[in-house]
C-alpha positions, 0 to 999 in steps of 0.5 A, a space after each residue: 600301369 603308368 610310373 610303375 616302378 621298374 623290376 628290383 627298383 626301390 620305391 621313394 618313400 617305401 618301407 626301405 629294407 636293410 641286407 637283412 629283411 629289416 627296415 632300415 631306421 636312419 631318420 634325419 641322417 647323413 652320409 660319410 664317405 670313407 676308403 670306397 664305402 658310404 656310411 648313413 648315420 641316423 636318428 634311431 624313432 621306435 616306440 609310440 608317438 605322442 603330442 607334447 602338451 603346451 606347445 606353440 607347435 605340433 611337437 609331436 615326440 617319440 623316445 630318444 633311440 640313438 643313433 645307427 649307422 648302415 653301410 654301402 658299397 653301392 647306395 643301394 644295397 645297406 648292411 646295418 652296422 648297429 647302435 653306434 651312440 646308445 641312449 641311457 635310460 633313467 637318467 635325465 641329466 644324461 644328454 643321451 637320455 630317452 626322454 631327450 632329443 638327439 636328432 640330425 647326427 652328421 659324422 666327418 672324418 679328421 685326417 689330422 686326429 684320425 678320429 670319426 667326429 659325430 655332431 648332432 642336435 641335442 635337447 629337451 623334448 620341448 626343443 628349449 635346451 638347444 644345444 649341438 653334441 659331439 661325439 667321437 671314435 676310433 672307427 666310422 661304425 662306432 662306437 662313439 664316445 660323447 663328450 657333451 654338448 654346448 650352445 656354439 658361441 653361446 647361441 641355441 643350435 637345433 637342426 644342424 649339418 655338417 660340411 667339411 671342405 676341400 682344405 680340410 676345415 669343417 664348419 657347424 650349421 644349425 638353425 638359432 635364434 629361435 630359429 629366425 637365423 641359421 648360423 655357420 660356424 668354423 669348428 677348431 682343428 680337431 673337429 670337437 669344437 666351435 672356433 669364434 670364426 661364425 656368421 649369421 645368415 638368412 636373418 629373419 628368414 626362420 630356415 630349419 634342415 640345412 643341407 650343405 654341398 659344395 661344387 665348383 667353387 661356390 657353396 649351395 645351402 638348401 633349407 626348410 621353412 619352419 612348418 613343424 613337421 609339415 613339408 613346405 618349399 625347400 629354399 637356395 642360399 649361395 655363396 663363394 665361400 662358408 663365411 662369406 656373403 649369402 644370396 638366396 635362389 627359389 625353391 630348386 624342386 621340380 615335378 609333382 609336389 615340389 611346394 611340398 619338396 616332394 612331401 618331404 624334408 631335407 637332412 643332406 646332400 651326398 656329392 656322387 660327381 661333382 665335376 659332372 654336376 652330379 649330387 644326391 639329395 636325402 630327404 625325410 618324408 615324416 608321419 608326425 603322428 607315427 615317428 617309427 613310419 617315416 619315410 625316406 625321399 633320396 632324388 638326383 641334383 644337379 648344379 648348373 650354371 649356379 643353379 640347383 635342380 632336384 627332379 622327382 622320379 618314382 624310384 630311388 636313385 
């Protein structure tokens, strides 16, 4: 009867229900914080899984769904808000078609704009267009207008996050280069666009699933080895500021399957009380051979003295 969990918990990696009895389906997501409520936007995976044939990995692929958007007061209990960016049908020249790749949606807020802006990592299904798309509007449940989507600085962009910081400036994260090298690059005022301001880091270290936070004046980069839909040892890059000098730290897991981060993939990282060093780590436990089932892995962090913990426990947070 041992790591049972507790009466009204909530399993890691269970079948997740929204307010309404329904399983929440918010893969490769993100989390806004807005006038006291959390919004977790993310990946829309229904239908059957298949295989891409002639790849170099196991490029396993469901039909492009759209992205939704859950609310919450308390992280726990998630009203489902909808389909905040549909997906076209029958339209392959659409960015947004089913046939395509829409995939890590992270939304921030413009306090100049009053805009809700929505990035995320757009391409083919056989991941060779490579390109970041942006989305806005008027409210954080949507619905978001798309404006279309580039190479940040001509350069491929597949996993991606976002991060906005305590001066108002927001900041792209993506994988590039074929994955070899994440960039970061500082978005214009109004959030819709890659400044010329970016850097290249972990130059050859081929780092996927960027999750960025900030505490105590340093800057905390977690990402994944590229191991296609296999988990792997996340990894620590740290810095004194976005575009400045990255060092790498080890793997920051701690606990049962912590070389696998836990079996899972990290898609962001929720700041609950930075000053008591204080932080939620989201994760996706994938089931590559059925998109639709993957799972969510969500873990308490802790950053002290410069180093960044994630412990397992059985329930979420």
């Amino acid at each position: 009867m041992k790591n049972l969990p507790a009466k009204n918990s909530v399993e890691q990696a269970g079948a997740w229900k929204d307010t309404d009895g329904h399983f929440i389906n918010a893969h490769g997501g993100g989390m806004l914080f807005h006038k006291g409520m959390y919004y977790w936007f993310g990946e829309i995976k229904k239908g059957k899984t298949w295989l891409v044939p002639d790849q170099s990995w196991e490029c396993y692929r469901v039909p492009a769904g759209g992205i939704s958007c859950y609310s919450s007061k308390d992280l726990k209990a998630w009203k489902y808000e909808g389909v905040v960016l549909s997906a076209t049908t029958n339209n392959r020249r659409s960015d947004l078609d089913t046939s395509n790749v829409i995939e890590r949606p992270k939304v921030i807020y413009n306090q100049k704009t009053g805009q809700f802006v929505l990035w995320m990592h757009i391409d083919h299904k056989d991941y060779s267009y490579a390109h970041a798309g942006v989305a806005v509007s008027d409210k954080p449940t949507g619905p978001y207008r798309y404006l279309g989507s580039l190479k940040p600085n001509g350069h491929d962009s597949r996993d991606m996050t976002l991060f906005q910081d305590d001066d108002g400036k927001a900041y792209l994260v993506h994988s590039s280069e074929n994955n070899n090298t994440m960039h970061i690059n500082l978005l214009s005022d109004d959030y819709l666009k890659p400044t010329r301001q970016y850097i290249r880091i972990l130059e050859g270290k081929r780092r996927e699933a960027p999750a960025l936070v900030k505490q105590a004046g340093k800057y905390y980069l977690i990402t994944s080895d590229c191991t296609g839909w296999s988990p792997n040892p996340a990894s620590v890059a740290v810095a004194d500021s976005p575009l400045g000098t990255w060092t790498t730290q080890a793997n920051p897991c701690v606990g049962p399957n912590a070389a696998t981060t836990f079996q899972s993939q990290s898609t962001y990282i929720v700041p609950i009380d930075p000053k008591r060093d204080k932080f939620l780590f989201m994760a996706d436990r994938w089931n590559k051979t059925n998109l639709p089932d993957s799972r969510y892995v969500w873990l308490p962090m802790e950053i002290k003295a410069g180093k960044v913990t994630i412990q397992w426990q059985n329930e979420r947070p």
